[in-house]
C-alpha positions, 0 to 999 in steps of 0.5 A, a space after each residue: 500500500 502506498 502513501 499516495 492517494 488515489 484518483 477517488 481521493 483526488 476526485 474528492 478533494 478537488 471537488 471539496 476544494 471547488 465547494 470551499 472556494 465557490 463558497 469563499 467567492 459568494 460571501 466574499 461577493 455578498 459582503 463586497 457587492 450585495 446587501 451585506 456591502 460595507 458602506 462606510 468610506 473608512 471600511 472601503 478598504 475592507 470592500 477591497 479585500 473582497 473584491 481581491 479575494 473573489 478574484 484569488 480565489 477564482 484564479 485557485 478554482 480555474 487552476 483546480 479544474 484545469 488539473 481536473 481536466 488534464 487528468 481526464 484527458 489523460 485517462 481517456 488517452 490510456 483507455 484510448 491506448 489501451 484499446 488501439 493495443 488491443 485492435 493490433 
């Protein structure tokens, strides 16, 4: 048994960590943008913060689904060359 783990756990995280950071970006939104907007101009800074939170934690998730998406790819190339090893 290796300490590794498998591509169930990944699937797992990744989907955890997508959750995590879709929840990050809507209270970030919320606060910076909807009704729990900061108003007053000295915690205008604060809204800031936010708004630069949103975007980090976006850029995190794109960077998590492009690793999702390769390693799909990669899988579907295996089957792929597992099958043509097959044919021949």
């Amino acid at each position: 048994m290796t300490d590794e783990p498998n591509s169930d756990e990944i699937q797992n995280q990744r989907d955890d960590a997508l959750a995590v950071l879709s929840d990050i970006t809507e209270q970030a939104r919320y606060k910076s943008l909807g009704d729990g907007r900061i108003r007053s101009p000295e915690k205008e800074r604060i809204r800031i913060k936010y708004l630069r939170l949103i975007v980090q934690s976006q850029g995190e998730r794109r960077k998590i689904l492009r690793d999702k998406e390769l390693e799909e790819l990669e899988e579907r190339l295996a089957r792929i060359e597992e099958r043509q090893g097959i044919e021949q």
